[in-house]
C-alpha positions as CSV (number, residue, x, y, z in Angstrom):
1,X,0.0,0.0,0.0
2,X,1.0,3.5,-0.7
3,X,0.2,6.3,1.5
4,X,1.6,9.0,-0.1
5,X,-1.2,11.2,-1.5
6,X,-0.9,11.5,-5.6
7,X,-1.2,15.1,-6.9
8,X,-5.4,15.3,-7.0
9,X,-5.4,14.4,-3.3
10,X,-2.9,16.9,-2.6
11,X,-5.2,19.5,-4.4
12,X,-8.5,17.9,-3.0
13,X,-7.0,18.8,0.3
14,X,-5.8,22.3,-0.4
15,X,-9.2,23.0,-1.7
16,X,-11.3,21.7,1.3
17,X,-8.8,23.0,3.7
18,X,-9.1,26.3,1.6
19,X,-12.6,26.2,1.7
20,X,-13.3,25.3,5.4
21,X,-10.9,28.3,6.4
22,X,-12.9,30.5,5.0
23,X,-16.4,29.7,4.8
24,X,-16.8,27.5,8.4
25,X,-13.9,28.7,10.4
26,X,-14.7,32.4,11.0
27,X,-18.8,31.5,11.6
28,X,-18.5,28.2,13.3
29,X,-18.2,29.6,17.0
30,X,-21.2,31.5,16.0
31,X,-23.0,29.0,14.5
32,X,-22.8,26.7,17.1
33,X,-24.1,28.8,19.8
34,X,-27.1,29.2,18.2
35,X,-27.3,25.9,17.1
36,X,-27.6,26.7,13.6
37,X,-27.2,24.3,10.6
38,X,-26.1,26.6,7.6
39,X,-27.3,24.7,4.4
40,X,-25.5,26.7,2.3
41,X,-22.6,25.2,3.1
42,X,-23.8,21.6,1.3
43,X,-24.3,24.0,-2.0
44,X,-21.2,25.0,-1.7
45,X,-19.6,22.0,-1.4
46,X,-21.3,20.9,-4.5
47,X,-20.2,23.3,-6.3
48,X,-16.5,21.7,-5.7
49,X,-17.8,18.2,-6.7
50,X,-17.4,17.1,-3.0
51,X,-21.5,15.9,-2.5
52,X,-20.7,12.7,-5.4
53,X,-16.7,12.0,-4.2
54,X,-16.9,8.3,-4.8
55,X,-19.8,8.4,-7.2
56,X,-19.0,7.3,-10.9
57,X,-19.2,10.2,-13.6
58,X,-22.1,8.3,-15.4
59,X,-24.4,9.1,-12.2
60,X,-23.2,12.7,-11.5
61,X,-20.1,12.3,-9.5
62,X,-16.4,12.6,-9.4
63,X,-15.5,9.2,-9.4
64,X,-12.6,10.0,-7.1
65,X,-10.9,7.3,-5.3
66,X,-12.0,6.2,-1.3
67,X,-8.9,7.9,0.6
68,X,-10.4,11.0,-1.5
69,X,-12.8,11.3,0.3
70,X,-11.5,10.2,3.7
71,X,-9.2,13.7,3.4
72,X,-12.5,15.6,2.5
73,X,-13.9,14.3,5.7
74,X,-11.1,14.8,7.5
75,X,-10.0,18.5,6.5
76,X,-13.8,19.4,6.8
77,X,-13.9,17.9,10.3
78,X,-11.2,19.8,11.1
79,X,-13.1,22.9,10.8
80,X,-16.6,21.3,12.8
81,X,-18.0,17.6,12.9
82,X,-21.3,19.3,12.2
83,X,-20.0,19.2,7.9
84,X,-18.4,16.0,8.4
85,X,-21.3,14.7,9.3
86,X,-23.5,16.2,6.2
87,X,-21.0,14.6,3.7
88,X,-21.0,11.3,6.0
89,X,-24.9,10.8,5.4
90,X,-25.4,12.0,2.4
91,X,-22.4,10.3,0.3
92,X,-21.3,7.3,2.8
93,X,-24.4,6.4,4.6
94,X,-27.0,6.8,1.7
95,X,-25.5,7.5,-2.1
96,X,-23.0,4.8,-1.7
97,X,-25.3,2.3,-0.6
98,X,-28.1,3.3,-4.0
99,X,-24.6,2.7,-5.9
100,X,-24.1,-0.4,-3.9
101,X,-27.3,-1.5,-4.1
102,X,-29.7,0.0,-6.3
103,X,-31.1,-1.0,-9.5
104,X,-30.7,1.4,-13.2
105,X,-33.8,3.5,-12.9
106,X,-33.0,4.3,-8.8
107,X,-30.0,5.4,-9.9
108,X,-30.6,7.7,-12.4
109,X,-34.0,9.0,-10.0
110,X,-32.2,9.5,-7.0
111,X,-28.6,8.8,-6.9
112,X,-27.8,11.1,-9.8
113,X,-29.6,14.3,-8.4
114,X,-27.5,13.6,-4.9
115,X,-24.1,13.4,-6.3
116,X,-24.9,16.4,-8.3
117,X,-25.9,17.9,-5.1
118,X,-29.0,19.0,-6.6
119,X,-30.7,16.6,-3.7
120,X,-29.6,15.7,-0.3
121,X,-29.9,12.1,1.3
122,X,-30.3,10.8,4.6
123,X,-30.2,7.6,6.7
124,X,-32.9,6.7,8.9
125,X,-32.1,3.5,10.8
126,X,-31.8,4.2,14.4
127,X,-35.1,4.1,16.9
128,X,-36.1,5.6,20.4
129,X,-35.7,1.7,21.2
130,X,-33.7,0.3,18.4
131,X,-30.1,1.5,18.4
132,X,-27.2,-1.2,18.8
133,X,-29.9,-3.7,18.6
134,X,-31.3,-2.9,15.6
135,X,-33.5,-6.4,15.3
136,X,-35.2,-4.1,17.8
137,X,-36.5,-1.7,15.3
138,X,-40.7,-1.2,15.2
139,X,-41.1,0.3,12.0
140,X,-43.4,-1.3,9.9
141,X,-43.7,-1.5,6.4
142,X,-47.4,-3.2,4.5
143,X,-47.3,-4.1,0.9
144,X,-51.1,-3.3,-0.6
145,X,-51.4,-3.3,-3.9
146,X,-48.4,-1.0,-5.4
147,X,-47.3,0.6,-3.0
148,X,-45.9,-0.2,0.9
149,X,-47.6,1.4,4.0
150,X,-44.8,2.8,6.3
151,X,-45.7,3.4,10.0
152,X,-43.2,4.5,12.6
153,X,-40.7,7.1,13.8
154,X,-36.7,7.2,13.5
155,X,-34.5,9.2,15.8
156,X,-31.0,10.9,15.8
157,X,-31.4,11.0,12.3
158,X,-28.9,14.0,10.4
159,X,-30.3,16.5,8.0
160,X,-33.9,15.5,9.7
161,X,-35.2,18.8,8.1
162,X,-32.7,19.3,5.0
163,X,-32.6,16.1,3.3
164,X,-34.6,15.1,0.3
165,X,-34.5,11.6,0.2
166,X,-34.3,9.0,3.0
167,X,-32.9,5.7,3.1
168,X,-35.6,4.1,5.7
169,X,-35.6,0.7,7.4
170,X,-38.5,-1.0,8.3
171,X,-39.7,-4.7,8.9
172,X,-41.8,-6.3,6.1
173,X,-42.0,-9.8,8.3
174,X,-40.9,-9.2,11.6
175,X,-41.2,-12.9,12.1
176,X,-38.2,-13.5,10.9
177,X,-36.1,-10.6,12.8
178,X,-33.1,-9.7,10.6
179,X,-34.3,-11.3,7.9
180,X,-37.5,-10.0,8.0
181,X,-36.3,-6.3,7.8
182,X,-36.6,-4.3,4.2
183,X,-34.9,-1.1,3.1
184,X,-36.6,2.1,1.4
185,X,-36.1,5.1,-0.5
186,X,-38.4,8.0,1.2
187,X,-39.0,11.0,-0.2
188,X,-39.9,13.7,2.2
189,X,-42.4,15.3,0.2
190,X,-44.5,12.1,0.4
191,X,-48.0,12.7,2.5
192,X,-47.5,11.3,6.0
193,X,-43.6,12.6,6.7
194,X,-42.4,14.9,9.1
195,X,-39.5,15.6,11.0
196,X,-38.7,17.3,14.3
197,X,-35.6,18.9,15.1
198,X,-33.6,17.7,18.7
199,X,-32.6,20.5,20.7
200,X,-30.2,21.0,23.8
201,X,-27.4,18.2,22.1
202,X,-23.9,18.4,24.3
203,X,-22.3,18.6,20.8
204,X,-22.3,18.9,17.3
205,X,-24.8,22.3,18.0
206,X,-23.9,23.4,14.1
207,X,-25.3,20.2,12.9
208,X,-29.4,19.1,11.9
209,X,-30.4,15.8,13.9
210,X,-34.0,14.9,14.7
211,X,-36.9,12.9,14.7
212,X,-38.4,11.6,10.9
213,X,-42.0,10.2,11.4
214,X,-44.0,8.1,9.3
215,X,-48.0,8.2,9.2
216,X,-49.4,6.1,6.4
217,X,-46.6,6.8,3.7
218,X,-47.7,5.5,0.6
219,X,-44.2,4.1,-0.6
220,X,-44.4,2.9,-4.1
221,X,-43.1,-0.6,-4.6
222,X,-40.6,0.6,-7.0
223,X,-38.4,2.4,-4.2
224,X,-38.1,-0.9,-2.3
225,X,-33.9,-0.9,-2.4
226,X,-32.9,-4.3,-3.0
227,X,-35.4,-7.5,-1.9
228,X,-37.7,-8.0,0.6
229,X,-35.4,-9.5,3.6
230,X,-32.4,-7.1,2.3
231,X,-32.8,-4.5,5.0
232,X,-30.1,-5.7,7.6
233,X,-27.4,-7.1,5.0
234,X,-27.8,-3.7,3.3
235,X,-27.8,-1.4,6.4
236,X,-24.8,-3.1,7.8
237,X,-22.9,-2.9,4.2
238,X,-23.9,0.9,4.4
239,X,-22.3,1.1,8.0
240,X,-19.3,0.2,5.8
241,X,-19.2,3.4,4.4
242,X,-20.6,5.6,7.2
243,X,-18.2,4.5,9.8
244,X,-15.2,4.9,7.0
245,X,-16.2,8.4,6.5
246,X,-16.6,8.9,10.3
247,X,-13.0,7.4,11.2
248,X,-11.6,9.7,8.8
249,X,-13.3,12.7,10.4
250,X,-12.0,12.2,14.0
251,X,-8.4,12.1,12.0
252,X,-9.4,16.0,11.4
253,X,-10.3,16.5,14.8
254,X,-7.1,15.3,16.2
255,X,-5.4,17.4,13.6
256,X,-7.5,20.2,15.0
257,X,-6.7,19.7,18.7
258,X,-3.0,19.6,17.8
259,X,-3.2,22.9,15.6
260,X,-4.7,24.9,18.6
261,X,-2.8,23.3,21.0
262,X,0.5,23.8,19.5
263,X,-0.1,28.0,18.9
264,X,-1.4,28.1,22.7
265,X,1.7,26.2,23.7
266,X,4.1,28.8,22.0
267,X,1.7,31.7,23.4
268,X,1.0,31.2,26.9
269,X,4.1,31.0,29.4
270,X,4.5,29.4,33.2
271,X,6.9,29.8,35.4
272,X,9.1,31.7,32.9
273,X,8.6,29.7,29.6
274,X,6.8,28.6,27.1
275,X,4.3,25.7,28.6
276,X,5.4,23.8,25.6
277,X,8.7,23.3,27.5
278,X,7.0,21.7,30.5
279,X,7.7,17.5,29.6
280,X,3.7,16.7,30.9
281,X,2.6,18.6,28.0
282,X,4.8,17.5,25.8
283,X,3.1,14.3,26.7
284,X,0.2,15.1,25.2
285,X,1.1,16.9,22.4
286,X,2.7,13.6,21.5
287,X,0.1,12.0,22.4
288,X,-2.3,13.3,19.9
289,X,0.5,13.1,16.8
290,X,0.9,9.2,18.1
291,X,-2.8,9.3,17.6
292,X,-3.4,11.1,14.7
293,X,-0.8,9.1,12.5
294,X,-2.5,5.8,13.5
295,X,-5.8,6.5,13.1
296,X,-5.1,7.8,9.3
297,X,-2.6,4.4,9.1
298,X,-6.4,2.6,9.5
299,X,-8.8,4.8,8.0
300,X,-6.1,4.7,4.6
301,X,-5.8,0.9,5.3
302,X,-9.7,0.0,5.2
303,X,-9.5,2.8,2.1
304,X,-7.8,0.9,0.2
305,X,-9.5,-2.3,0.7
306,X,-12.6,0.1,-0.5
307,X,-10.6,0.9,-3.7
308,X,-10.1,-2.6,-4.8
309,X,-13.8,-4.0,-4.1
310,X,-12.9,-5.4,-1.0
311,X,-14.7,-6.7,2.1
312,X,-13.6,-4.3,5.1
313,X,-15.8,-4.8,8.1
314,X,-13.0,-5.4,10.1
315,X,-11.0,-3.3,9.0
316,X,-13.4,-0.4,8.9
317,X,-14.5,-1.1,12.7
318,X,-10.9,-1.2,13.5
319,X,-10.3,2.2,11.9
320,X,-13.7,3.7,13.8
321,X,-13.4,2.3,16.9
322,X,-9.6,3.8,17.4
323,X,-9.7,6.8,15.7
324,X,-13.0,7.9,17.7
325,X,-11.6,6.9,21.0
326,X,-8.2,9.1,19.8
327,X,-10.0,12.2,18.7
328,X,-12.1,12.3,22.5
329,X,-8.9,11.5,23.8
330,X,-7.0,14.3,21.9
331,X,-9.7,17.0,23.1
332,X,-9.7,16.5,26.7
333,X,-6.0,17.3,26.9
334,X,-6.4,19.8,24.1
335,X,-9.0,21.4,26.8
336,X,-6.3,20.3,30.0
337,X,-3.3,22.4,27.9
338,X,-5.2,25.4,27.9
339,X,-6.2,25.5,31.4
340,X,-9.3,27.7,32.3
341,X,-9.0,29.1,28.7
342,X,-10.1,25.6,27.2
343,X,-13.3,25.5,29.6
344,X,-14.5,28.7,27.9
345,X,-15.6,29.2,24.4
346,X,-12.8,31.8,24.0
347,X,-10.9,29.2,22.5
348,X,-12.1,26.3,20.2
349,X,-10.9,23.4,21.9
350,X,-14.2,22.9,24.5
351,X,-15.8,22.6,21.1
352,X,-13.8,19.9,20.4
353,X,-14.3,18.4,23.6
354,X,-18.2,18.4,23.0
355,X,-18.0,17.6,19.6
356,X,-16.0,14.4,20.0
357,X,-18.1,12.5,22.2
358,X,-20.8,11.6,19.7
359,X,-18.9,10.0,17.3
360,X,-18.0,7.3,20.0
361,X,-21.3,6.4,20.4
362,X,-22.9,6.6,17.1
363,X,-22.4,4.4,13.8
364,X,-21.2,1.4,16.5
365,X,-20.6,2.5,19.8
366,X,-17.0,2.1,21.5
367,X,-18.5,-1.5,23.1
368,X,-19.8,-2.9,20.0
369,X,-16.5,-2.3,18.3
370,X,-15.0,-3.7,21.0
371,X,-17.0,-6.8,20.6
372,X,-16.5,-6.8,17.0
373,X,-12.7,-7.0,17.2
374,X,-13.0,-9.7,20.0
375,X,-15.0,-12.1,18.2
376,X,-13.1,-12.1,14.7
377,X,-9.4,-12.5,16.7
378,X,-11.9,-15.5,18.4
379,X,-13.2,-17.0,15.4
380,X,-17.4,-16.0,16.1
381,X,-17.3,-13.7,13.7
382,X,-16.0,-14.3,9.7
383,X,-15.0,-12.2,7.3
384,X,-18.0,-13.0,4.8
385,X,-18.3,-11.5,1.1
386,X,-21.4,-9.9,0.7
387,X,-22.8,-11.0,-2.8
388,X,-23.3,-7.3,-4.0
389,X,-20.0,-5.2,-3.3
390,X,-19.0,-2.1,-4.4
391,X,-17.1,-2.1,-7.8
392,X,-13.1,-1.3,-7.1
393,X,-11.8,2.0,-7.9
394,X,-11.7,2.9,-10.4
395,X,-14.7,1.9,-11.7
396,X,-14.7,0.3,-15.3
397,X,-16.4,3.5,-17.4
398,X,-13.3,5.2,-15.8
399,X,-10.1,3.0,-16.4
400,X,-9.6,3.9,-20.1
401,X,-9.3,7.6,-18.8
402,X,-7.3,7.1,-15.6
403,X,-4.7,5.3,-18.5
404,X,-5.1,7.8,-21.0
């Protein structure tokens, strides 16, 4: 494997970090004291080809390789999770899974129009009751006649009131549990859907998450993603691609927390030096570079296993799991080097702090990871091939130019 980034990723990084310098950075405090999700900001970034990263030219994208657009996640997280997480859903968690998974005419209807950014996607999985356990979920779903009769409510759900088009789980035979559970495309100006927006969140203020409700959505048959029964295998292979993007992210937020820290070291001086010369913090300034060049060591690793049409559950949950765990780490002694400073919003870094708790829980929790990694060292758990994988990178309309 080679990490060194090739001359586009070098520019795909300028640009984003460009971009996020001026056009989060300076608002962002604001923003996230108010609790205010800025949707211009997803224009904007589709205007730079960034809402279609991974998405082949044929359906509107870049067709730009998978560590492409683990450094978009990770320069935009560097300026607030709250963006991260817009390109997570909409690219990793929904458009990649239609490429994945849907058939010609979804494609063109709804995949297109996202990695165009003309539309914005979203994920709905998660339930008051059915988080980790998602066997646990209670939405329903009722074939009659044409269409399918959704009934039920999803929660923590990103872009709740910006997003166009959901990707919705729901059972369609709950006697058989995972098995039983079936996948759909929901459009939010179908009669029946509404959405709620959750206030008074301990991070990620700058960010849209919610409630999505379903009364009586007439679904037509047509939007059913995959089979009847798909639901889990396909939600699961979407995780793939959410948790990728999220791993990548917390890379940014280390990078952040070692930015800040670093200037505040060189500024602020105790007992007649710089507190940069004082070993404990030394400790955890080298604590975070430890962390951040492992974390992208993983995220690029399960990258390139994207890139070649690989299975990379492991190595995905591997990448999540640690790089999570490294970026909550990196905040609380980003906050401990600046004292009293980093408890108040003068500075950025209690930001941080707040911001990097939810990406430890969400997408797999810290435990579930945990459990993950235990059980395929153990031999309960294989690495299985799903039977519809993402094509490798680059994807076959594009080899003749990438040799050309």
């Amino acid at each position: 494997m080679n990490f060194n980034l090739s001359e586009e990723q070098n520019a795909v990084r300028k640009m984003v970090r460009d971009f996020v310098d001026k056009e989060i950075n300076p608002y962002i405090a604001e923003w996230d004291a108010e609790g205010h999700f800025e949707p211009s900001i997803l224009k904007k970034l589709a205007d730079l080809g960034l809402m279609g990263i991974c998405v082949p030219e044929q359906y509107g994208g870049s067709a730009m390789d998978y560590n492409t657009l683990a450094i978009v996640c990770e320069e935009l997280e560097r300026g607030d999770t709250a963006y991260r997480t817009a390109v997570s859903v909409h690219t990793g968690l929904n458009s990649l899974t239609l490429l994945q998974w849907g058939n010609e005419e979804q494609k063109q209807k709804y995949l297109t129009p996202q990695a165009k950014g003309e539309k914005v996607g979203a994920f709905g999985l998660t339930e008051p009751n059915a988080g980790s356990d998602v066997a646990a979920l209670q939405t329903s779903a009722v074939l009659e006649d044409d269409h399918y009769i959704l009934n039920g409510q999803k929660t923590w759900i990103s872009l709740c009131d910006y997003a166009d088009h959901f990707l919705v789980f729901a059972y369609t035979d709950k006697s058989k549990k995972h098995h039983g559970i079936s996948a759909f495309i929901v459009e939010r100006t179908m009669p029946g859907f509404s959405s709620k927006a959750i206030k008074g969140k301990l991070g990620i203020r700058a960010g849209n998450t919610g409630e999505i409700f379903f009364d009586n959505i007439r679904v037509p048959k047509e939007n059913l993603l995959g089979q009847e029964g798909d639901g889990f295998k396909i939600a699961m292979s979407a995780l793939d691609n959410g948790r990728f993007t999220v791993a990548a992210g917390a890379c940014g937020l280390i990078q952040a927390c070692i930015e800040q820290s670093v200037n505040y070291c060189h500024e602020r001086k105790t007992f007649g030096k710089e507190i940069g010369k004082h070993q404990l913090v030394q400790q955890m300034i080298a604590k975070m570079e430890a962390g951040y060049h492992m974390s992208r060591l993983l995220v690029f690793r399960a990258g390139c296993l994207k890139n070649e049409g690989k299975r990379n559950t492991r190595e995905t949950s591997l990448a999540k799991w640690q790089s999570c765990d490294f970026a909550n780490e990196a905040a609380n002694d980003a906050v401990q080097i600046h004292g009293a400073y980093g408890y108040s919003n003068e500075y950025p870094v209690e930001r941080f702090l707040r911001n990097s708790k939810a990406p430890v829980i969400y997408e797999g929790t810290r435990e579930i990871h945990t459990v993950m990694q235990a059980e395929y060292v153990l031999g309960y758990r294989e690495d299985k091939t799903l039977s519809h994988m993402l094509p490798s990178w680059p994807f076959e309309e594009e080899r003749e130019k990438v040799k050309n």
